[in-house]
VEXDREN-2710 file (C-alpha; in Angstrom, 1 decimal):
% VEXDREN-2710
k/r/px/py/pz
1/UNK/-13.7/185.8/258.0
2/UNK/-16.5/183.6/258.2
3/UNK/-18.4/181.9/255.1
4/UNK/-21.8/183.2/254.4
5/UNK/-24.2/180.5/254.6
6/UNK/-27.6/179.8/252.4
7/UNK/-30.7/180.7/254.3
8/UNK/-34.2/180.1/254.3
9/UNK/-34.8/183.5/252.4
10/UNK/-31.9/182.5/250.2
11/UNK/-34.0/179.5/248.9
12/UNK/-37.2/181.4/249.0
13/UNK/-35.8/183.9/246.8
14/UNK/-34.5/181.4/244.4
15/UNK/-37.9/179.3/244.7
16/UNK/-40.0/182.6/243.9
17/UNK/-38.0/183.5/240.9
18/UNK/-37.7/180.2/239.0
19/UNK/-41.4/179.8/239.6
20/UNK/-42.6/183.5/238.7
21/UNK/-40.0/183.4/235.4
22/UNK/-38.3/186.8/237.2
23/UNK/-35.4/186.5/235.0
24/UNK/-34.0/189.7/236.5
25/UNK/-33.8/188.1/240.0
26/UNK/-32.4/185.4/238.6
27/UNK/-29.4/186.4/237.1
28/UNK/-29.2/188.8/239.6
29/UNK/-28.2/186.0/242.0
30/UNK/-25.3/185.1/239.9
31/UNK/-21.8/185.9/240.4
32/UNK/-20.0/188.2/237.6
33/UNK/-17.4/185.1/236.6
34/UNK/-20.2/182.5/237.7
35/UNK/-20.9/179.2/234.9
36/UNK/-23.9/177.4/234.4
37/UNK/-23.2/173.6/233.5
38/UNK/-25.7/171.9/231.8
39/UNK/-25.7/168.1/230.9
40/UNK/-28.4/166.1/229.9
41/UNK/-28.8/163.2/226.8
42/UNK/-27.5/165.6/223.7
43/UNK/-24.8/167.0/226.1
44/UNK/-22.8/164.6/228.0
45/UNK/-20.8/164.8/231.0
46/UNK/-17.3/165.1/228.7
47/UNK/-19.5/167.7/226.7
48/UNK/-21.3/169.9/228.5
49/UNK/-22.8/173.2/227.5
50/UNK/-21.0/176.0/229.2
51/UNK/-23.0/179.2/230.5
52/UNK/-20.0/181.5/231.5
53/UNK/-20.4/184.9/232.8
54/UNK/-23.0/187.3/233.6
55/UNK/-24.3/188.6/230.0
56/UNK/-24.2/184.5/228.9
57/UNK/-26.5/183.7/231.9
58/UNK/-28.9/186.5/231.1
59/UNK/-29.4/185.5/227.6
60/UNK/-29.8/182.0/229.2
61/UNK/-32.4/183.0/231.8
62/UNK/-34.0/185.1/228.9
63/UNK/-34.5/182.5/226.8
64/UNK/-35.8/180.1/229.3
65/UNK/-38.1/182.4/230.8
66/UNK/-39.5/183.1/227.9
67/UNK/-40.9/179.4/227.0
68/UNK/-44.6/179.0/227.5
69/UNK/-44.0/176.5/230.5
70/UNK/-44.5/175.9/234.2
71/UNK/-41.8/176.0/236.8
72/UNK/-42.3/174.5/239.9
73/UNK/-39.2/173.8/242.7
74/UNK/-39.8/170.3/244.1
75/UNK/-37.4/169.8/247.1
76/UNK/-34.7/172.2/248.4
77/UNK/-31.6/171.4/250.3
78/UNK/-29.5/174.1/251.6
79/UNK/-25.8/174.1/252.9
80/UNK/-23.5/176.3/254.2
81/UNK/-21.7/176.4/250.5
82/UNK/-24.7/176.2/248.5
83/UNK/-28.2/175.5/247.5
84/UNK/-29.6/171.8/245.7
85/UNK/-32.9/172.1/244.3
86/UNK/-35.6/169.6/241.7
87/UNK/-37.3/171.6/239.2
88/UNK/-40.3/170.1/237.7
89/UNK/-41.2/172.0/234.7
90/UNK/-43.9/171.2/232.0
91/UNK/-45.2/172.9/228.9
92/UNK/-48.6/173.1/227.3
93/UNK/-48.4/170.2/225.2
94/UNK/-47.9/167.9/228.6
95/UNK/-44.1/167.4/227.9
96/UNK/-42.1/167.5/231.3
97/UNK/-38.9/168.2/232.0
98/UNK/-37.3/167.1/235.2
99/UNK/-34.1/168.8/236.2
100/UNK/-31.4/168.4/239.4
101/UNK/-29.4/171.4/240.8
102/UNK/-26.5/172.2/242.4
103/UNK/-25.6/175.9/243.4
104/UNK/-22.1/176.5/244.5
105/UNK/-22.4/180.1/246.6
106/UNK/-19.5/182.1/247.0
107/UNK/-19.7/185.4/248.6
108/UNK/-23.3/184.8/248.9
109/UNK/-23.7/184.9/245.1
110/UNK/-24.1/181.1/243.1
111/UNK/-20.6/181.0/241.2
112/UNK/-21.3/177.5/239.9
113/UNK/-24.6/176.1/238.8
114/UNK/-24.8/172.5/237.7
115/UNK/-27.6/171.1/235.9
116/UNK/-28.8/167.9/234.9
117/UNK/-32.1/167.7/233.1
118/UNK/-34.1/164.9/231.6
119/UNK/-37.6/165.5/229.6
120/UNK/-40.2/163.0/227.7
121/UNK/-40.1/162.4/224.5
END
């Protein structure tokens, strides 16, 4: 059996979503058992925060989606396992928030999302 591989409508997808706030498609994309990882400067590598399973990532995705903020996907890197993506995101104040991504795809789903975000202060 071969390994699905990302594609260029694969990324598009992904780019569309994060940029229109379509949390639907969003967690849609996600893997039943799939974890989001998050680390940044209040949650360090040896502490992460956990997003774990479908219902967790909607509430996730709701939440974020929700903020009065733009998305925009920087630079895109796709593989046969998974997707790698900047996110530059800003809300209406002028605060950024710059984030890194690493999608792990199994069975053409993302089963493991790593994030590492940093914003201004």
């Amino acid at each position: 059996m071969s390994t699905p591989k990302a594609t260029i409508a694969d990324v598009a997808t992904l780019r569309n979503a994060i940029e229109q706030g379509d949390e639907a498609t969003l967690v849609g994309l996600y893997a039943d058992d799939a974890e989001i990882r998050v680390v940044d400067h209040t949650r360090p590598p040896s502490k992460p925060t956990l997003v774990t399973g479908k219902p967790a990532i909607a509430e996730f995705y709701h939440d974020l989606c929700g903020r009065a903020m733009t998305h925009k996907v920087e630079q895109t890197i796709a593989s046969q396992n998974g997707i790698a993506y900047t996110e530059a995101c800003q809300y209406p104040d002028g605060v950024r928030v710059l984030s890194s991504n690493l999608l792990e795809l199994r069975d053409g789903k993302i089963a493991l999302h790593s994030l590492v975000q940093a914003w201004d202060e």
